[in-house]
Backbone as JSON, one array per atom type, in Angstrom:
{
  "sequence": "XXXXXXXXXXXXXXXXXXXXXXXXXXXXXXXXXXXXXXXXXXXXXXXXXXXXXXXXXXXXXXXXXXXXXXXXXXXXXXXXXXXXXXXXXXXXXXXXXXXXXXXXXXXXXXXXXXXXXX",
  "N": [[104.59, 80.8, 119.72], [101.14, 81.39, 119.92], [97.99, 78.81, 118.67], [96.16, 79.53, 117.84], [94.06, 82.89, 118.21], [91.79, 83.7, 120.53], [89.14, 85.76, 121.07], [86.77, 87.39, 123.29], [83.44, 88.72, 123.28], [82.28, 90.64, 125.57], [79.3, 89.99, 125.33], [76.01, 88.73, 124.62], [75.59, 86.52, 121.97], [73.75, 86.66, 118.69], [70.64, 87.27, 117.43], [68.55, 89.54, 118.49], [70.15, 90.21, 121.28], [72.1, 91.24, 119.75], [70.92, 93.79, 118.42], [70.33, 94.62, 120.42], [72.5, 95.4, 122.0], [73.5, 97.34, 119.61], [71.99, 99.25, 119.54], [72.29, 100.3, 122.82], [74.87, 100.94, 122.62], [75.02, 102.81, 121.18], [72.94, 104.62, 122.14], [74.06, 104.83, 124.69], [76.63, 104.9, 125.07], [78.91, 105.35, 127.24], [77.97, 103.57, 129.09], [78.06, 101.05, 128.03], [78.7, 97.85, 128.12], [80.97, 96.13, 126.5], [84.11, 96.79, 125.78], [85.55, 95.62, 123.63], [83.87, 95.24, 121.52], [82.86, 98.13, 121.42], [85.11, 99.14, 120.36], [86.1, 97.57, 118.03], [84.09, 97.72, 116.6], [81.57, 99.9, 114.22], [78.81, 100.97, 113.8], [76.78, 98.7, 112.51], [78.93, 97.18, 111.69], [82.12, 95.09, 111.84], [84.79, 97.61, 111.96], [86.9, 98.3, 109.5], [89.76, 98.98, 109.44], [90.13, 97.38, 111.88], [89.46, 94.65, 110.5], [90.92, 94.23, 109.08], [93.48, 94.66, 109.86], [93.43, 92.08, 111.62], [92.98, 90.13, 109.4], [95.4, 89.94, 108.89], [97.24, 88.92, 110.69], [99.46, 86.62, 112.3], [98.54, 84.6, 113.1], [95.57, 82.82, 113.23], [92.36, 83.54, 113.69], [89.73, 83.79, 116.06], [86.07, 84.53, 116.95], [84.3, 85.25, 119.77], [80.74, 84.97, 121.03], [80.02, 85.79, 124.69], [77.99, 83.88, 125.62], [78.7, 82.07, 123.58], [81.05, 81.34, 124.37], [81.56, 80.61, 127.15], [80.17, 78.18, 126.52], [81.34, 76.99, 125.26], [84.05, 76.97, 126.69], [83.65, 76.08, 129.39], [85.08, 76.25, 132.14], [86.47, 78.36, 132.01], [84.22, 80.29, 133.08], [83.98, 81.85, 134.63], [85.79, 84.02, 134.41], [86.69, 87.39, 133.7], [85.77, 89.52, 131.51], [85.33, 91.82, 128.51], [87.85, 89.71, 126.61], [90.91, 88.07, 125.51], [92.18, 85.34, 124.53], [94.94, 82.92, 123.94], [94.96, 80.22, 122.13], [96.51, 76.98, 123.13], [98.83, 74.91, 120.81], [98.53, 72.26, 122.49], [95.66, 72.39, 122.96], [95.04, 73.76, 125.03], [93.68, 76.75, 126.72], [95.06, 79.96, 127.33], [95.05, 83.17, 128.94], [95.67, 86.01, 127.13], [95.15, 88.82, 126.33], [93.91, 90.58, 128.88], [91.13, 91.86, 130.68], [91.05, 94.36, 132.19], [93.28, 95.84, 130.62], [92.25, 95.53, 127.79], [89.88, 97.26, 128.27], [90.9, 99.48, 128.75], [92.04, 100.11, 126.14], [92.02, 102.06, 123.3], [91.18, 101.71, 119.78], [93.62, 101.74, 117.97], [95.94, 101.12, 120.43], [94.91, 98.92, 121.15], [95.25, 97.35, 119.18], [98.05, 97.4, 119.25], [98.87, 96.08, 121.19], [98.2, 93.33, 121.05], [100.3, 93.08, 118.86], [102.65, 93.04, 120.46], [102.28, 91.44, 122.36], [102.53, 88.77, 120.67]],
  "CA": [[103.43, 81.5, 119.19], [99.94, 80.45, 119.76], [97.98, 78.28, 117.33], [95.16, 80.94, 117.41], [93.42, 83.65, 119.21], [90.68, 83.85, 120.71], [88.87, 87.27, 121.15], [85.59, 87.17, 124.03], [83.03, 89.74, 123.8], [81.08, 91.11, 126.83], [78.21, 90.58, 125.05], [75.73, 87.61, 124.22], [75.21, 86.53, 120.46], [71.72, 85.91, 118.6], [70.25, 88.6, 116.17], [67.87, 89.99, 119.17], [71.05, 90.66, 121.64], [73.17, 91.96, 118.62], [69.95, 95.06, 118.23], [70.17, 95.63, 121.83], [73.7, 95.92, 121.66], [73.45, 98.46, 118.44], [71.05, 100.22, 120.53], [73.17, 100.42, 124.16], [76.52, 101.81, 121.94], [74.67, 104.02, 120.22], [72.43, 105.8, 123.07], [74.37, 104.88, 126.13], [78.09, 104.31, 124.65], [79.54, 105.14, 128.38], [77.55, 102.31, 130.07], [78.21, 99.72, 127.28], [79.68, 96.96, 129.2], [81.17, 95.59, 125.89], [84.8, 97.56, 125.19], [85.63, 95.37, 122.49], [82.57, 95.53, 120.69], [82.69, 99.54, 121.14], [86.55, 99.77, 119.42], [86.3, 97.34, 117.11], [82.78, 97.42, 115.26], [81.3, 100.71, 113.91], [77.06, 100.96, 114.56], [76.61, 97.62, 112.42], [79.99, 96.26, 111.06], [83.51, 95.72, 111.9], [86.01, 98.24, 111.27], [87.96, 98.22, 108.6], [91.01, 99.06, 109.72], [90.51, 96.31, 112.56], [89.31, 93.39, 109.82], [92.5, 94.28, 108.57], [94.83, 93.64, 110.9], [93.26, 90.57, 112.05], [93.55, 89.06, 108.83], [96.72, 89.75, 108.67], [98.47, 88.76, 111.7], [100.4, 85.77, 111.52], [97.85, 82.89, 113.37], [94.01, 82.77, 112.91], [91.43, 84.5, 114.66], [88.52, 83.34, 116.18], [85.44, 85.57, 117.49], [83.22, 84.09, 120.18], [80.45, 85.75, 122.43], [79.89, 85.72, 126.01], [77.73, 82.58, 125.61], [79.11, 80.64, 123.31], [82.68, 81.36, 124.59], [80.89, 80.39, 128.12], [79.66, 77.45, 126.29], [82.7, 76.1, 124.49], [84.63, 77.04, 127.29], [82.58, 76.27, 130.65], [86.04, 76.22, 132.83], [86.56, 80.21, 131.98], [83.06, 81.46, 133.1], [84.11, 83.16, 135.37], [86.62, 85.33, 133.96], [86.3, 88.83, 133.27], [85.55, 89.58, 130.01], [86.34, 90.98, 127.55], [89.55, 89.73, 127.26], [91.76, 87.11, 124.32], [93.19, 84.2, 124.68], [95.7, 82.16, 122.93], [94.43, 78.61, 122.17], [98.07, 76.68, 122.49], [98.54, 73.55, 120.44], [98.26, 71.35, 123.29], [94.47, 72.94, 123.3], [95.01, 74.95, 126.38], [93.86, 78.4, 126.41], [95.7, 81.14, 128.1], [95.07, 84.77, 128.84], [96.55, 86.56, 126.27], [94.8, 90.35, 126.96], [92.96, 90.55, 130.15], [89.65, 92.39, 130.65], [91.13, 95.78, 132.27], [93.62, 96.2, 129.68], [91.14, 95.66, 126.7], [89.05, 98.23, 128.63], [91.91, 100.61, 128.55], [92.8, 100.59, 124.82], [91.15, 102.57, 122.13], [91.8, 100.56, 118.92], [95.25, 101.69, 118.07], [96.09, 101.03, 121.52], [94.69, 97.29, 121.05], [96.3, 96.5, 117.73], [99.54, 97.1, 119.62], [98.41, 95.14, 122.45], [98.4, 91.98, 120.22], [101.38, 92.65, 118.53], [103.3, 93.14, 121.49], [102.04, 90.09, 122.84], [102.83, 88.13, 119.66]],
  "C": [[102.21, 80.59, 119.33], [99.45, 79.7, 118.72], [96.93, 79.17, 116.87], [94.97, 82.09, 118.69], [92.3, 83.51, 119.19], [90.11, 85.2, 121.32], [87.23, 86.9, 121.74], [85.13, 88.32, 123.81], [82.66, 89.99, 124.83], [79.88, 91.03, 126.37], [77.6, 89.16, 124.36], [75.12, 87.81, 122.44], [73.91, 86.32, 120.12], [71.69, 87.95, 117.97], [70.0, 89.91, 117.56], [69.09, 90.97, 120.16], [71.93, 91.44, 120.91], [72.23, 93.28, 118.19], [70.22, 95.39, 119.45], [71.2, 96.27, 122.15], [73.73, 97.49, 121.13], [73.21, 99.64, 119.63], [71.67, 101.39, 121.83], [74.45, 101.3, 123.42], [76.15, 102.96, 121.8], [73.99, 105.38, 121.04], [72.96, 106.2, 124.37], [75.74, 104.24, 125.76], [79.12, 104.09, 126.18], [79.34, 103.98, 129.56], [77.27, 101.03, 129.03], [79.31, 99.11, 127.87], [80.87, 96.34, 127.9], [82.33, 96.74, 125.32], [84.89, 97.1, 123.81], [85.16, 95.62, 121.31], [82.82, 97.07, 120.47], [84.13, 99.81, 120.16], [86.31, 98.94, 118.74], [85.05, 97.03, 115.87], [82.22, 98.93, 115.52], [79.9, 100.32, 114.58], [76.88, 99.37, 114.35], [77.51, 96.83, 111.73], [80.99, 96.18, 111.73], [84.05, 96.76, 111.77], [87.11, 98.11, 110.63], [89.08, 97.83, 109.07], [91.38, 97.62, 111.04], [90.7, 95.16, 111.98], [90.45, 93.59, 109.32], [93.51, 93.67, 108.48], [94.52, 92.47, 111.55], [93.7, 89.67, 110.93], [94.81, 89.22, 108.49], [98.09, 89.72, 109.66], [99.08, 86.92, 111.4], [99.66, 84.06, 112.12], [96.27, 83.31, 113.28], [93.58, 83.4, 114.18], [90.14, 84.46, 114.91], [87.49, 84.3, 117.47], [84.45, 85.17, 118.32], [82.36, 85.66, 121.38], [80.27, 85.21, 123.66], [79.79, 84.51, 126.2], [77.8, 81.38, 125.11], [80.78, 80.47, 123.92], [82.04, 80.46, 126.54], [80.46, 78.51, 127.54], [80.61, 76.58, 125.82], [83.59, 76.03, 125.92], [84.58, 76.76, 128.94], [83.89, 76.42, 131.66], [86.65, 77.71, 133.18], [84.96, 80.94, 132.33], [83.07, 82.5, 133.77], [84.96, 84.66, 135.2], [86.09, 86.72, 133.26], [86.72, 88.96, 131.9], [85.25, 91.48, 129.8], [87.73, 90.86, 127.59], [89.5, 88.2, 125.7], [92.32, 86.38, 124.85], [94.02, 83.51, 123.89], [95.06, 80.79, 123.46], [96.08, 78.27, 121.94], [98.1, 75.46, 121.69], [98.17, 72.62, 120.87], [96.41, 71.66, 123.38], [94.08, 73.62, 123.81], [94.42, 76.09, 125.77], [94.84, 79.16, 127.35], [95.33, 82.67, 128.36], [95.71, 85.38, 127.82], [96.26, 88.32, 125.89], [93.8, 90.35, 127.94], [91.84, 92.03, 129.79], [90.49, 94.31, 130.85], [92.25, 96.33, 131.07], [93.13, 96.23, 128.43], [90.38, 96.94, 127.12], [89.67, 98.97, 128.52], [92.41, 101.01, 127.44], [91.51, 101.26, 124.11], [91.69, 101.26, 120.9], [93.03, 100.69, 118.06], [96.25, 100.91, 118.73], [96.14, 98.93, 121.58], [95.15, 96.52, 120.12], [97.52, 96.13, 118.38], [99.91, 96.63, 120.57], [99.03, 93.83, 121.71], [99.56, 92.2, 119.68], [102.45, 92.7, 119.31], [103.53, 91.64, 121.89], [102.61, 88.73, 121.67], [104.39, 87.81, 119.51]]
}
């Protein structure tokens, strides 16, 4: 089992980007590049039912965007996002849901992604 996850958005952080975001879901939900973001946060929060089950899976859960995951991570920039990784003890990361399968779940779909994987 990993020692955490890590969960990338498609989408850069900062107040300004996080309105344009809102914005893009809300008027243009089919050309929001950001699946994650669209299943697991309502207009301006989480979802419940997702904060949920995160805190209650069985290793920690860490939430990074584009650019700081880009920034912490400079060795993954290129990867298609969004997409999770397992951090392993050794530090490593790993893939742990790739980009087109994130794009393919609703958030049912993605809960049982992770516990699959788990």
């Amino acid at each position: 089992m990993p020692q955490r996850l890590v969960f990338v958005y498609n989408a850069d952080g900062g107040r300004l980007a996080g309105l344009k975001d809102m914005f893009h879901k809300i008027l243009s939900p089919a050309t929001y590049p950001c699946s994650l973001c669209a299943i697991t946060y309502g207009a301006t929060s989480m979802r419940p039912e997702w904060r949920e089950f995160v805190q209650h899976l069985p290793v920690p859960v860490d939430f990074l965007h584009r650019d700081e995951f880009v920034r912490d991570y400079p060795q993954w920039a290129q990867h298609a996002l969004p997409a999770a990784f397992a951090l392993e003890k050794n530090g490593e990361l790993t893939p742990f849901i790739e980009a087109p399968m994130m794009n393919a779940a609703d958030l049912n779909g993605l809960m049982e992604l992770v516990r699959k994987q788990l």
